[in-house]
N, C-alpha and C positions, 0 to 999 in steps of 0.2 A: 504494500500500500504506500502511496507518496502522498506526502503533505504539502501542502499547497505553498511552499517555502520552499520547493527545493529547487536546488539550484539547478538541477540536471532540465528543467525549464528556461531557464534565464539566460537566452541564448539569442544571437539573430535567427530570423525567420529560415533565411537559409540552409542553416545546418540542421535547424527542428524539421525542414519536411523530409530531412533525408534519417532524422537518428532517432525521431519522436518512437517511442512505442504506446500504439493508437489504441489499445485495449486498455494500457495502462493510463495512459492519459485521461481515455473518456471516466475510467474507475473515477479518479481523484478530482473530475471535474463534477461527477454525479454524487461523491460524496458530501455536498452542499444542497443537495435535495432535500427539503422538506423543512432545511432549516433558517429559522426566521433570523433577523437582526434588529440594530436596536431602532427606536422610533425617532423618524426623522419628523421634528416639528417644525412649523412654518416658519420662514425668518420672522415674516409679517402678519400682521392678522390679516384679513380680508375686507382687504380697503377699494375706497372709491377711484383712484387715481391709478391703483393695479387694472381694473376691470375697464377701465374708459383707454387705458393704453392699448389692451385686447381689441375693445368693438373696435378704436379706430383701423387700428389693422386689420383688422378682419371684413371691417364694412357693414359691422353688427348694429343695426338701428333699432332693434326692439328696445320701448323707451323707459321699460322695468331696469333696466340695468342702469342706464347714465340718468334719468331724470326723476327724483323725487318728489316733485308736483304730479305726477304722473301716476308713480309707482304708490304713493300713499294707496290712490283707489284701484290699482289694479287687484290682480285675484292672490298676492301676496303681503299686503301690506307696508309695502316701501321698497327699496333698494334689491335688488339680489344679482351675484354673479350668473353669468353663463354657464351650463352646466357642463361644459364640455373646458372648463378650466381648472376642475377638479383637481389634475395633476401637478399645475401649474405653482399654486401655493409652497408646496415641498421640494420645487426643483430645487438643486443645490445653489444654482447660479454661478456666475463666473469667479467668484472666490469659493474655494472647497471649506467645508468648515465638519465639523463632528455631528456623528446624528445628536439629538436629545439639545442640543440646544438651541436656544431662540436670540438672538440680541435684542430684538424689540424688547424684551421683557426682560432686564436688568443682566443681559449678560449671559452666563451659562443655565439656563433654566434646568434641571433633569426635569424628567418625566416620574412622576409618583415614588418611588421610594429606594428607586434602581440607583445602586452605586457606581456600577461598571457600565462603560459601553462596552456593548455586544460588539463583535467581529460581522461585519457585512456579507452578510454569505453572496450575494452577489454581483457587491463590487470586489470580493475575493476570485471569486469565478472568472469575472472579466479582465482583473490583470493578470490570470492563471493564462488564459486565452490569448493575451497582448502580449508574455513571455513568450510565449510559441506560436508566433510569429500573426497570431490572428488578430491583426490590428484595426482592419477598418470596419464599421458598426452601419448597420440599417437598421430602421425599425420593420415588421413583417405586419403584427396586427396589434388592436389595441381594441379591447372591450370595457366600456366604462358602464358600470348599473350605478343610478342615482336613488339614493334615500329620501333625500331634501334638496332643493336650493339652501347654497350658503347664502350670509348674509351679512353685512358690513361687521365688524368686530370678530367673526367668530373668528378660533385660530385650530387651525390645520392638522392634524398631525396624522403620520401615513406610517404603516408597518409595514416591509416588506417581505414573503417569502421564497423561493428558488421552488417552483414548480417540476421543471422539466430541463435536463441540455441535453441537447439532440445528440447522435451518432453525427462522425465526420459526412458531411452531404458536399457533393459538388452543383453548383446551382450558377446561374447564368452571370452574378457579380464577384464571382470566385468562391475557393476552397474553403468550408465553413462551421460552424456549429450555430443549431438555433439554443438561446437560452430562454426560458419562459418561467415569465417571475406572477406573486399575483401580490397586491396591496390592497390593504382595508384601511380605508380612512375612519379616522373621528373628529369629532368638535372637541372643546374645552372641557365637558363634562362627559368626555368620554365615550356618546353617544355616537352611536354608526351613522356615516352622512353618505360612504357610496365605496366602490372598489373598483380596478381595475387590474384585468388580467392587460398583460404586455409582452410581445414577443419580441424581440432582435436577432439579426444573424450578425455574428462574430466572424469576418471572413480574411483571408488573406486576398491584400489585392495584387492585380496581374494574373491570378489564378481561375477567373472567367472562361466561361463556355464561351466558345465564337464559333462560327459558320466556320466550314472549310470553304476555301475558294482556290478554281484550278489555278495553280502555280501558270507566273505570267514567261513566257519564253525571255524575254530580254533580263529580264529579271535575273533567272533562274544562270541563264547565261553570262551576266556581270558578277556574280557571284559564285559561277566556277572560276572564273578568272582572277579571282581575289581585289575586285572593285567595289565600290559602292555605291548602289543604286539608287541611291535617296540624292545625291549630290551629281550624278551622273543624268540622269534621267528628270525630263519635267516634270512635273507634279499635273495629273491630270485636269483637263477642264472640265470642269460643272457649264454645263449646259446654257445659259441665259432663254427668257422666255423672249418671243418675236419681237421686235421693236414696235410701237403701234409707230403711226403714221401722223403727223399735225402738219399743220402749217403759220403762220404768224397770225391768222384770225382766229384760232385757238389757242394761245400762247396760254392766256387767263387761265383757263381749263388745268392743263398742265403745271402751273404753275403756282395752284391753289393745291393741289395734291400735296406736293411737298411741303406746302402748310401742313397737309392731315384736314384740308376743307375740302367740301364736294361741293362745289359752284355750280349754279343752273345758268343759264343764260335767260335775262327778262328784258325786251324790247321795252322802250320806255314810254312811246306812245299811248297802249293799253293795259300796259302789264303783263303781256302773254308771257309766260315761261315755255320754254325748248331744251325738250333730249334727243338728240346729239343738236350741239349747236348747229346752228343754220344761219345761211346770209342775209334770208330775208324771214319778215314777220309772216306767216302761216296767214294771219288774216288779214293785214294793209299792205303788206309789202314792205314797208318800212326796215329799216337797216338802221337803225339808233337802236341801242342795247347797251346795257353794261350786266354786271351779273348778281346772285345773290347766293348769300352758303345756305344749304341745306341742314336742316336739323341733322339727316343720316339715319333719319328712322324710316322705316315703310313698314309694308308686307308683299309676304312673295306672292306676286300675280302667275304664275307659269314658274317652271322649271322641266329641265331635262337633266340626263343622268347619262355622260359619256363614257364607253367603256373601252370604246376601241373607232377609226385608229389612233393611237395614240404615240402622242407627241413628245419628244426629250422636251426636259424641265417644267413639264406641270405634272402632278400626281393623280392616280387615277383611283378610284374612278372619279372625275372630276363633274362637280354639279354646276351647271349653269343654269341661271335663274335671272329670271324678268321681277324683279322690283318695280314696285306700284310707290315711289317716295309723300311723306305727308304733301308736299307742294304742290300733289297731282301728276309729275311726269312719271314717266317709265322708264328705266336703264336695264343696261343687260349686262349682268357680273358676276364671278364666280361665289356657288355661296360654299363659307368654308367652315371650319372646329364643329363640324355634326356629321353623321353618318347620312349615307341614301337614304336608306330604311326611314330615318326619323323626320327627315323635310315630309310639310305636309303643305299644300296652297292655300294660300292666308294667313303662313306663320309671322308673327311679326319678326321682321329681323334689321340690323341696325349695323349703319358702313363701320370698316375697320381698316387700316391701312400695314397690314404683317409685310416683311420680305418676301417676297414674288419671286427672287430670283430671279430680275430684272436687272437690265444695266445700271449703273452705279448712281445715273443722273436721272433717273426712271421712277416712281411712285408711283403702285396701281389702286386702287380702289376695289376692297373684297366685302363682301357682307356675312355677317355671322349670325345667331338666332340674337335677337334682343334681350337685355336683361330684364328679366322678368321683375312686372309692377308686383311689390312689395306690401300684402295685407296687410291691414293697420289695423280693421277690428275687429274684434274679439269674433273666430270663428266656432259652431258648434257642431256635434258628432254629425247633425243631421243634414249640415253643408258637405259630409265625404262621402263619395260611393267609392265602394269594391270594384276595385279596377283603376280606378281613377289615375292620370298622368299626371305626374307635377311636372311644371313647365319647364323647358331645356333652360340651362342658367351657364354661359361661356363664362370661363375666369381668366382673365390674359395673365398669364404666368409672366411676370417683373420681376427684375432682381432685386427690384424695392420691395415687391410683394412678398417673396422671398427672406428676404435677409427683414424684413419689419415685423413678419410674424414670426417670427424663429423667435427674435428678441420678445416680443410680446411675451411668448410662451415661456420666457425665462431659458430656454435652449441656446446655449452660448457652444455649443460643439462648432472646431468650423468650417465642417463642410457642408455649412449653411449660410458662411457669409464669406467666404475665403476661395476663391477660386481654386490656386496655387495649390492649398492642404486637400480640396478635394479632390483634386486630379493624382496628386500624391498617394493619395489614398483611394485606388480604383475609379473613382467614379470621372466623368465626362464633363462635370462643370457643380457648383454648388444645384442642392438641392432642395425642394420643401420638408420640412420636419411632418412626422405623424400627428403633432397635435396641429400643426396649424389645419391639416389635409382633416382632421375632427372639427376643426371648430370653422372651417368654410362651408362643411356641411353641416352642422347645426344650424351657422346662418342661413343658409339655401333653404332645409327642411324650414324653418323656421319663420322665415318669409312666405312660406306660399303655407304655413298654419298659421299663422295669425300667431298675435303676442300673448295668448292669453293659455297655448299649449305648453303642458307640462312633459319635457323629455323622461323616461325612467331608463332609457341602456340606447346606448350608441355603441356597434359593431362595426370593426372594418378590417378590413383588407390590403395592401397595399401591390403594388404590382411593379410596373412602369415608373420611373421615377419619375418626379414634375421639376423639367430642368429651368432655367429661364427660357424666354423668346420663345414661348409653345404658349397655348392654349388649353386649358381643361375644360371639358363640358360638359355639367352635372345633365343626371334625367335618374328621371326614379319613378315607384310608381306603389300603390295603396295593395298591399299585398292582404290582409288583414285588419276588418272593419267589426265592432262589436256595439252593440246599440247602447252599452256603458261607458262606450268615451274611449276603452282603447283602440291604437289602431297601428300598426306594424307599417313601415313603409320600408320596401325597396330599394337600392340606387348602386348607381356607378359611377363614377367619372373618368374622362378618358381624354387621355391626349393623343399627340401624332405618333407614341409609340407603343400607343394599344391602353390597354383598363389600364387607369393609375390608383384607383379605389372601386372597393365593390365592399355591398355590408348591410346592415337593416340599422332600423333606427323604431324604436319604441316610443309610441307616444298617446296620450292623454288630454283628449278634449272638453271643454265643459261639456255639459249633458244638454 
C-alpha cells in the first residue's frame, strides 16, 4: 500500500507514464474514498455586492436578487441569491487559506468544537494526481439539489466527501482519471441548505485522442531527409468566402458593416426604404437618398437549407434565409448558431456580425435566432404544457464573457482567463468554467419561467468546450409537467463543436 506522500510519485510527468505502476496507483488514489475533510466555511456571508457581481455577469435580471423594493413583495420576502451560486460562497478564491476558517468573523473561526483540521481527502487526491504527471483539470458534470434560497447574512459552510476516482481512461482531452466528490452544505445553524455532486477529469495534456490523417507525401518526404517541414513548406491557405461585388453608390452599405450597422437605404422625398439598394425611388423615380441603421431584428420570412454543391469556406449544411426586418424590407442572409432541424418561419431572429472568413477589409452581415423576451410576471403551472419548447436563446461566447464569469464565480484557475496557461495545459485557448455554463442556464431557464419559479436541482453535463469567438445556443424543452407546480425541463446547449451542455433542470411553479 503507498501513502499519498510518497515520493516514488513526485516525479515529472515523463518518467511517471513510463515507471507509474497503474494498479498501485489507482489503490492509493481510491484509498480516499469515502473519506470526508474538514468544513470549509464561507470567507463571506452572503452578501449583496457578491450576488449583483454574479447577475451582472451573467445577465441575470430576475429582480429578487438585486432589488429590495421588489423582493420585499415577491414570493420570498426580500433579497435572495441565485440558486445556482450555491458553490460559489466556499470557493477558496485566489488566496489558498485552511478549511474551518472565516476572516469575516474575527479571524480563524473553527467550526463547533473541532480542534484539528482534517487532511482534505480530495485536495490530497489531486496533488496525488498532479505528482504523476496528471496536471490539467476539467470539470465533467455538476449536480446541485436546492433546500432553500440563501439569503443576505447567512454564512456558508460546505463538507466535502471523495465519492469515486475513476480507473486510468483515455478520453478525447488526454490520458486521465475522473475524481467524483459530493458536498452538503449548511447555514449558521447548521441546517441543510442544498449539495452538490461534482465530477472533474485529472488529465495529462498532449495525451488526447486525435483523428488519424493520411501522412502528407512532401511531408513525409522532408522528413526522410532530415528537414523540417514547418519552416520548409507554406502553411496552408484557409479558403476566403467570394468577394461580393459594390460599386461607389454602395460605399455606405459596406461601410456601415464594419461599424457592426445594417443600413437600409430611405429616398428622402417619401420615405420609401430599399433592399438591395437601388438608383432610383420604386415609386417617383427620385434618386435623393441617404440611409438609416436598422434595429437588426426581424423574423425569418422563407428559408432554404443547402447541402450540396458545396463551396470551400462556408460550412454546411449552410441555411439561407429571407428576413422580413422590423422597417418592413426583406434581405437575404445566412442564418447561423442553430441547427436545420430547429429554424422554423417566423422565428424571430436578430443580425450578428461573427468572422465569415472573408477578406481582411470584408464584414458580412449573419442572422442568429433572437434573444428571447424575458418574463417578468409571475408565471403559473397552468401557463406550461407537456411538451412545450422554450425558446432558442444564442450566447456569443466573449472573452469578456468568459474571463467575467469565471471571476464572478470566484474561479481564479487560469485556464479561464490566461491564454498562454491554457494552451500549456492541453486545451486550444481559455475556456468557460462549469459554474458559469450552471448559472447561464439558470438564467435562460429562468427567463422564459418567470421570476417567481422556484429551482430544486440543476443537472449537467459538459461536452465540447465553450472556447471564445463561438456561439452557444440554449433550446430545451418541458419534459415533465404535474398539476402541483412541479415540472422537469430538458436542455442543451451547443456550439460549433457539437453539445457543450446537456442536463435537466427541476422546477416549481406557483399553483
Amino acid at each position: 500500500m503507498l501513502c499519498l506522500g510518497d515520493t516514488r510519485f513526485a516525479c515529472k510527468a515523463s518518467v511517471m507514464a513510463d515507471e507509474i505502476d497503474k494498479d498501485e496507483f489507482l489503490e492509493t488514489l481510491r484509498s480516499q474514498v469515502g473519506k470526508t475533510g474538514s468544513p470549509m466555511v464561507a470567507r463571506d456571508p452572503v452578501n449583496q455586492s457578491t450576488i449583483r457581481n454574479w447577475c451582472d455577469a451573467m445577465t441575470e435580471h430576475n429582480p429578487y436578487y438585486t432589488i429590495p423594493e421588489i423582493a420585499e413583495s415577491g414570493p420570498f420576502g426580500g433579497i435572495v441569491a441565485p440558486p445556482a451560486m450555491l458553490q460559489v460562497w466556499t470557493m477558496t478564491g485566489l488566496v489558498p487559506r485552511s478549511p474551518g476558517t472565516n476572516p469575516a468573523y474575527g479571524g480563524d473561526l473553527q467550526l463547533g468544537e473541532q480542534e484539528e483540521v482534517l487532511p482534505e481527502p480530495s485536495t490530497s487526491t489531486y496533488e496525488l494526481l498532479n505528482d504523476a504527471g496528471f496536471g490539467s483539470v476539467v470539470a465533467t458534470n455538476c449536480e446541485y439539489v436546492f433546500h432553500r434560497y440563501l439569503r443576505p447574512g447567512d454564512l456558508v459552510t460546505g463538507t466535502t466527501k471523495v465519492v469515486d476516482v475513476s480507473e486510468e481512461k483515455a478520453t478525447g482531452l488526454g490520458i486521465g482519471h475522473f475524481v467524483t466528490t459530493e458536498t452538503e452544505y449548511v447555514d449558521q445553524e447548521g441546517e441543510p441548505i442544498g449539495s452538490m455532486f461534482f465530477r472533474i477529469l485529472k488529465f495529462r495534456p498532449g495525451t488526447g485522442k486525435s483523428k488519424k490523417k493520411e501522412p502528407d507525401p512532401k511531408v513525409e518526404a522532408l522528413k526522410a531527409a532530415g528537414l523540417d517541414p514547418d519552416e520548409l513548406l507554406p502553411a496552408p491557405e484557409q479558403p476566403t468566402r467570394p468577394r461580393p461585388q459594390w460599386n461607389q453608390d454602395q460605399e455606405w452599405f459596406w461601410e456601415g458593416l464594419k461599424k457592426e450597422e445594417l443600413r437600409i437605404q430611405r429616398f428622402t422625398d417619401d420615405g420609401t426604404l430599399v433592399f438591395p439598394p437601388a438608383n432610383a425611388n420604386p415609386n417617383t423615380q427620385s434618386m435623393e437618398y441617404d440611409w438609416v441603421v436598422s434595429s437588426g431584428k426581424g423574423t425569418l420570412y422563407s428559408y432554404t437549407v443547402v447541402h450540396y454543391p458545396q463551396v470551400p469556406s462556408f460550412e454546411y449544411p449552410l441555411i439561407v434565409g429571407l428576413v422580413e426586418l422590423e422597417e418592413g424590407v426583406r434581405i437575404i442572409s445566412n442564418i447561423v448558431s442553430v441547427k436545420p432541424e430547429q429554424v422554423t418561419v417566423g422565428m424571430p431572429v436578430e443580425v450578428c456580425f461573427p468572422d465569415t472568413n472573408s477578406d481582411d477589409d470584408i464584414v458580412l452581415h449573419q442572422f442568429r435566432p433572437a434573444q428571447p423576451e424575458r418574463v417578468t410576471e409571475a408565471r403559473t403551472i397552468s401557463d406550461v404544457t407537456l411538451g412545450e419548447q422554450l425558446p432558442l436563446c444564442p450566447v456569443p461566447l466573449t472573452p469578456r464573457l468568459i474571463v467575467s464569469t469565471a471571476l464572478a464565480t470566484r474561479d481564479y484557475q487560469d485556464v479561464h482567463h490566461d491564454r498562454d496557461a491554457a494552451v500549456a495545459k492541453g486545451s486550444a485557448d481559455i475556456f468557460m468554467n462549469i459554474l458559469s455554463t450552471a448559472g447561464l442556464t439558470a438564467r435562460w431557464i429562468g427567463d422564459w419561467a418567470g421570476p417567481d419559479v422556484v429551482f430544486e436541482d440543476i443537472k449537467i453535463k459538459l461536452g465540447a468546450p465553450n472556447y471564445p469567438y463561438d456561439t452557444m445556443t440554449f433550446s430545451g424543452s418541458v419534459d415533465e409537467r404535474s398539476d402541483d407546480g412541479s415540472v422537469t425541463v430538458s436542455f442543451v446547449g451547443e456550439n460549433s463543436l457539437g453539445s457543450h451542455v446537456r442536463g435537466t433542470a427541476a422546477l416549481r411553479f406557483p399553483a
